[in-house]
C-alpha positions in Angstrom: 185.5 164.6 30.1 189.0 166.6 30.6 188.8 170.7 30.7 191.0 170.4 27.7 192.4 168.2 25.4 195.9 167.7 24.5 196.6 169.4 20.5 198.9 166.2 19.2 199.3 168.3 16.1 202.5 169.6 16.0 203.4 170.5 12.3 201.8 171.2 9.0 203.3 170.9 5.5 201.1 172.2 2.7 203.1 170.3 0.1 204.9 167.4 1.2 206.4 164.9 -1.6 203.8 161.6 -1.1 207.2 159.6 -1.6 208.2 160.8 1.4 205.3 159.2 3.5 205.6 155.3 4.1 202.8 153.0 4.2 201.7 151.7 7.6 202.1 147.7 8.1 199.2 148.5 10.7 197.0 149.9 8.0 194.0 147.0 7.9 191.8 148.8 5.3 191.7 147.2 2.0 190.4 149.6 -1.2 188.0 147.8 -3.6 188.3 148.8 -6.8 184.6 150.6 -7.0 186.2 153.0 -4.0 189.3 154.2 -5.8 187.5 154.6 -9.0 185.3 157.2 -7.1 187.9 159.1 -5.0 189.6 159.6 -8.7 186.4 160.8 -9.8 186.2 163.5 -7.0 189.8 164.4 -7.1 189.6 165.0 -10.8 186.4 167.4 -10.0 186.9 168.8 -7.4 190.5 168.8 -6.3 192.3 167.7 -2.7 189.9 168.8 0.3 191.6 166.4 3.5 194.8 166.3 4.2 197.3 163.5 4.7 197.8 162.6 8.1 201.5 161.0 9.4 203.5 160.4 12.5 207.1 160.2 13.3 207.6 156.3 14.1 210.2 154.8 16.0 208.9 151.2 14.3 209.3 151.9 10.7 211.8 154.7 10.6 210.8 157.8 9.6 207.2 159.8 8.5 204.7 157.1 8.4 200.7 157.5 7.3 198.0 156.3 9.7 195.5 158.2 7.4 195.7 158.8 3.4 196.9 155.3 1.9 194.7 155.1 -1.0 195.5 158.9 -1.9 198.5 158.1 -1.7 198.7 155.3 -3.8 196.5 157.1 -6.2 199.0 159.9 -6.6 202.1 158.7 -5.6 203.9 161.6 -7.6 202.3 164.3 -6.4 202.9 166.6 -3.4 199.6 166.7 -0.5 199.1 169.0 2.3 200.0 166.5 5.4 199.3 166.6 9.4 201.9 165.7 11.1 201.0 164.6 15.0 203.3 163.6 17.8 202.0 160.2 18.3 203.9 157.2 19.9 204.0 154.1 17.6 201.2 152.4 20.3 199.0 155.3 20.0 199.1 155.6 15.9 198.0 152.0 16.6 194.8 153.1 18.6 194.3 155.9 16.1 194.2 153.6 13.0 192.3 151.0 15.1 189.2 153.5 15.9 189.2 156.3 13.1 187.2 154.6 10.4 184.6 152.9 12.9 184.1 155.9 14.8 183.4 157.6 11.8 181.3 154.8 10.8 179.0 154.6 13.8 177.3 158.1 13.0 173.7 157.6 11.7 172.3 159.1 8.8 169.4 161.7 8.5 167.4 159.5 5.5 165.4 162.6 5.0 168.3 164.9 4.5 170.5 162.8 2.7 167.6 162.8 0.0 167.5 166.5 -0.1 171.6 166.6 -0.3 171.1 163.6 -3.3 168.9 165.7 -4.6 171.2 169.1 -5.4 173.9 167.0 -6.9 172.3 166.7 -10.2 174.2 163.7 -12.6 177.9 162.7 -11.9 179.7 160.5 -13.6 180.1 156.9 -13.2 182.5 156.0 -10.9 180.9 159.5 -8.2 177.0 157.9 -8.8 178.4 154.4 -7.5 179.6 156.3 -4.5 176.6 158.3 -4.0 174.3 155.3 -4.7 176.1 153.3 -2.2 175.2 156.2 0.9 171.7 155.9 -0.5 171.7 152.0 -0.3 173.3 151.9 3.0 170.6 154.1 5.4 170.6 152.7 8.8 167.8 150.4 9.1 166.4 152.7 12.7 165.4 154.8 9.6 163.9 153.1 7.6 160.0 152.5 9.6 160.1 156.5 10.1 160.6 156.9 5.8 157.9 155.0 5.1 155.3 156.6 6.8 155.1 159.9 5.0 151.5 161.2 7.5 150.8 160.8 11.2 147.9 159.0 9.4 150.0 156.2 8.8 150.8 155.5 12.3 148.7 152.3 13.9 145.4 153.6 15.2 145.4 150.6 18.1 147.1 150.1 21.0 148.1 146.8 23.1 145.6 145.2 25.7 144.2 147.0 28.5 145.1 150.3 26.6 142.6 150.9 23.9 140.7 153.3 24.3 136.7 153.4 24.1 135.5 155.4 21.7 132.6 157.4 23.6 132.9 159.4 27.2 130.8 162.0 29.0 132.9 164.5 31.4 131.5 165.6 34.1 131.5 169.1 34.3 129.9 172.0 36.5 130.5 174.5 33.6 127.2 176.1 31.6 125.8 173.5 28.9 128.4 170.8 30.0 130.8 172.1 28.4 134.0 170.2 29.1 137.0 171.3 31.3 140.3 171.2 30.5 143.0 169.2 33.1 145.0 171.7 34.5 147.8 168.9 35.2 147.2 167.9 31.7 148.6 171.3 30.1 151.5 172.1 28.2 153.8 174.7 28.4 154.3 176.8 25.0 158.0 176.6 24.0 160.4 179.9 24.0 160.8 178.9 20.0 158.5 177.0 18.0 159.1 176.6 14.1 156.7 175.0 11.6 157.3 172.2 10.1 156.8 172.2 6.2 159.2 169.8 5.5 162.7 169.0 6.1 163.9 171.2 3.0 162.6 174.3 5.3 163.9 173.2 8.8 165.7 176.0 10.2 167.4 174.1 13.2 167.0 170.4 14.5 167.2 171.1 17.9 164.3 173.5 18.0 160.8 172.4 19.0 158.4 171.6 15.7 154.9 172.2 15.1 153.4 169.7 13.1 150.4 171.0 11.4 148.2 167.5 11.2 147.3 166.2 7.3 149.8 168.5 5.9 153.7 168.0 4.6 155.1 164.6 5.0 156.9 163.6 8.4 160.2 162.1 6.7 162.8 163.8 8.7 160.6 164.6 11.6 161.5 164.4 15.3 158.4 163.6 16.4 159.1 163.1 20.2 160.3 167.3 19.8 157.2 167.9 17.9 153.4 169.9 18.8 151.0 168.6 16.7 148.6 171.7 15.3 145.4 171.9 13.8 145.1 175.2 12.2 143.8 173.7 9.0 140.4 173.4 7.2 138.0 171.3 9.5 137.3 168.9 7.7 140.8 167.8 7.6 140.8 166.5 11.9 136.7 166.1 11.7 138.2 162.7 12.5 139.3 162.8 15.9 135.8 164.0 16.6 134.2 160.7 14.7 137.0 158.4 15.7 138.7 159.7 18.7 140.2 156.1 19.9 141.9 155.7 16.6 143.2 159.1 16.1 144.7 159.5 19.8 145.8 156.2 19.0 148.2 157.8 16.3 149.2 159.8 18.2 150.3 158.2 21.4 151.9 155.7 18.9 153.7 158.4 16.8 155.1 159.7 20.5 154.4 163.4 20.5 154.6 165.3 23.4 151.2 167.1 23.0 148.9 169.0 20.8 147.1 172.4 20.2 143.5 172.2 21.4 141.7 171.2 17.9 140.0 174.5 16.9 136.3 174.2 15.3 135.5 177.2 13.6 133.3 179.4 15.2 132.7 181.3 12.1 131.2 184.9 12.8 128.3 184.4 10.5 127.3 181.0 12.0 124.5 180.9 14.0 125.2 181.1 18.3 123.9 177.0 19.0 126.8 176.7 16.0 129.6 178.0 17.4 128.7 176.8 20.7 128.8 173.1 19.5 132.1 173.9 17.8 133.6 175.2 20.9 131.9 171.9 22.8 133.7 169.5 20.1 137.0 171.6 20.6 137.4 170.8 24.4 135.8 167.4 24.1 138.8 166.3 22.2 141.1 168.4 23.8 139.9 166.6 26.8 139.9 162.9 25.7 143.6 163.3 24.5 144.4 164.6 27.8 143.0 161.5 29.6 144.2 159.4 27.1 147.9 161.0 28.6 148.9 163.8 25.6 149.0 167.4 27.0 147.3 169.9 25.7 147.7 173.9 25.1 144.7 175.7 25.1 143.4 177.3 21.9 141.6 180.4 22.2 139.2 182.0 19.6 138.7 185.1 19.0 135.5 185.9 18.4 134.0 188.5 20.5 130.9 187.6 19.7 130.8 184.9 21.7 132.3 186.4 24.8 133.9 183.8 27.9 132.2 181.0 25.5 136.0 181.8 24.2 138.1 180.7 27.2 135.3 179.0 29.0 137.1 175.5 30.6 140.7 176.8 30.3 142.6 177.3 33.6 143.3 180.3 34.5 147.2 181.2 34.5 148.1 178.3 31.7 149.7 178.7 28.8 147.5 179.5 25.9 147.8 179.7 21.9 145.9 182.1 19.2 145.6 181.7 15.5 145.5 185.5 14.4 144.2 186.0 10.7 145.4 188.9 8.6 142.7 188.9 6.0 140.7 190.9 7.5 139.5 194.4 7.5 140.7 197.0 9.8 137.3 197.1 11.8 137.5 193.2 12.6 141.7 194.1 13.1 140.1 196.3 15.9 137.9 193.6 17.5 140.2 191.2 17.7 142.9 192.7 19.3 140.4 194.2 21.6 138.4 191.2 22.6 142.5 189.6 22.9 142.8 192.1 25.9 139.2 190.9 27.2 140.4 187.1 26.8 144.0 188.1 28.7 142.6 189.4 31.2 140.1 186.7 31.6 142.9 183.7 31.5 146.2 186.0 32.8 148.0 183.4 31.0 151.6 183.2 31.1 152.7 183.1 27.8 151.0 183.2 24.7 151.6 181.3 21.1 151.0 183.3 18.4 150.1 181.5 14.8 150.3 183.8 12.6 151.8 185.3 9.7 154.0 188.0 9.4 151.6 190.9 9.2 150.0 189.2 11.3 152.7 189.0 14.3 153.7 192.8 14.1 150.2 193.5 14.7 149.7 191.5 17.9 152.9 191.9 19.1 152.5 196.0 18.9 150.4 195.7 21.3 150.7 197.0 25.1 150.1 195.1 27.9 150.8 191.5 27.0 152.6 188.1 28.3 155.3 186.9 27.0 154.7 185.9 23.3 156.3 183.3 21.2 156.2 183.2 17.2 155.7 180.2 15.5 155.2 181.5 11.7 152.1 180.2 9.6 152.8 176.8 7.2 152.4 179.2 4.4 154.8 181.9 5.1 157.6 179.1 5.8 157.0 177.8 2.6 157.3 181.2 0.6 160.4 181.8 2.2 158.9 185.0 3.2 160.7 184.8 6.6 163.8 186.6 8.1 163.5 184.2 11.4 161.6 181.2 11.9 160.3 182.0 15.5 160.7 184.9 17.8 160.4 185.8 21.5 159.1 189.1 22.8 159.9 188.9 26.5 
């Protein structure tokens, strides 16, 4: 592409007599009468908003549209702010050739024209025809991502040779054969991760998403820019630990990049044998979705209570993620961040995701000592609005 294009604008009149402007011969649009009754509708409402746009042309004579007809012919006594451009009679041509299609190839977010539908409220007539037409017309690539509303609407098979078994034993030299992680299996923790909780509450499209699985609905979604997350009641992923073929089938058919490491609650009053066969479950899966080809960032626990049993089969140096609580009491506060350093100095990871609230945040992220951090804010908090970023870096 050229350093810089050429400005073919070379006048502006705010109020230029329409009957000055004559119709292009060139012009191949026709107006049915539904579309005029609705640009009527919006002019009365609202008021003019484009301009006119004209060239000098050597064919017809004189100031010539190649944009504007039907407000024109709408209004043809009234004066309209006009664009004049230096265009040869060949290139107006082009122009009027390509302006419509071009704007006609774009493809349309289904999920966010529904929330823009939404804050309209009731027009008349003529505008709903309009507005029910862009509804009407999605493009059809939409339309299988809008009708499944949960990752657990994606197939749970795949094709031939690929299924997966549902049963495996990893060998592992690690106490109580535990389960190691693949350190060419990892993923890397993004400089900026928001949460998804819908598209009303997307900050920015282009930023990495982290899906928390069985929660808001995926309309809108990017799901080949998305984590998939399982801070969430247990029972709510139990099923990749009953199921795991059909689950990481979901998944590799939904096409996300990679997940948190599942996190079984290793619940402080639990009994030891408990949390260890929560912690064995955790890497399991974590494991199986790593052979099955989805990479995985390690979730760490902290429960000081149960010491390495924390970290034990994550490689050391590999990007790792924490889910810090904030309803807790200042003595458990104290633990925590304590047994973090333990854990950091343990794994020397190189940078660290940090679910958490608010509250939660300031209080790791005072701390000395640490990698770099990235924010990604709890489901909750997004949804409260109680944010004044969606994610954060502390280098």
């Amino acid at each position: 592409m050229p350093d810089k294009w050429r400005n073919r604008i070379v006048e502006y009149r705010p109020d230029c007599p329409v009957g000055e402007l004559m119709d292009n011969a060139k012009n191949w649009r026709i107006h049915p009468r539904a579309q005029e009754a609705g640009l009527a509708g919006v002019l009365g409402k609202i008021g003019k908003v484009d301009v006119l746009k004209a060239y000098i042309s050597e064919r017809y004579g004189g100031l010539t549209l190649f944009d504007g007809h039907l407000r024109k012919h709408i209004a043809p006594d009234e004066t309209w702010p006009v664009v004049i451009c230096d265009l040869t009679d060949e290139e107006a041509d082009l122009v009027i050739a390509t302006l419509d299609p071009l704007s006609a190839m774009a493809e349309a977010d289904a999920a966010q024209v529904q929330v823009l539908l939404g804050g309209l409220g009731q027009q008349d007539e003529a505008i709903q025809a309009i507005l029910k037409n862009l509804e009407t017309k999605m493009p059809t690539v939409t339309e299988p991502r809008a009708k499944k509303k949960s990752l657990e609407d994606e197939k749970d098979e795949l094709p031939g040779v690929q299924q997966l078994r549902q049963w495996a034993i990893f060998e592992s030299d690690l106490p109580y054969g535990l389960p190691a992680l693949r350190p060419d299996m990892l993923l890397s923790v993004p400089f900026t991760l928001q949460t998804w909780a819908g598209p009303r509450y997307a900050y920015a499209d282009s930023t990495p998403f982290l899906y928390i699985w069985g929660s808001d609905t995926i309309v809108g979604l990017d799901l080949s820019n998305t984590i998939v997350g399982f801070y969430t009641d247990d029972y709510r992923f139990e099923n990749f630990w009953l199921y795991p073929d059909k689950y990481t089938a979901k998944l590799l058919n939904a096409g996300v990049p990679g997940v948190i490491q599942p996190n079984f609650s290793m619940w402080w009053e639990h009994p030891p044998i408990v949390r260890m066969w929560q912690r064995y479950r955790s890497l399991w899966v974590a494991r199986y979705l790593q052979e099955a080809g989805i990479s995985v960032i390690p979730d760490i626990q902290l429960s000081p209570e149960d010491g390495d049993l924390c970290w034990v089969g994550v490689p050391v140096g590999s990007h790792v993620a924490i889910q810090f609580h904030t309803k807790l009491d200042e003595e458990k506060w104290g633990k925590k961040l304590a047994f973090l350093h333990v854990v950091l100095e343990a794994l020397r990871p190189e940078r660290l995701l940090v679910y958490a609230d608010k509250p939660g945040w300031e209080r790791v992220s005072a701390e000395a000592d640490l990698p770099a951090l990235t924010w990604c804010a709890s489901r909750v908090m997004v949804r409260r609005g109680h944010m004044d970023r969606v994610a954060t870096e502390k280098l």
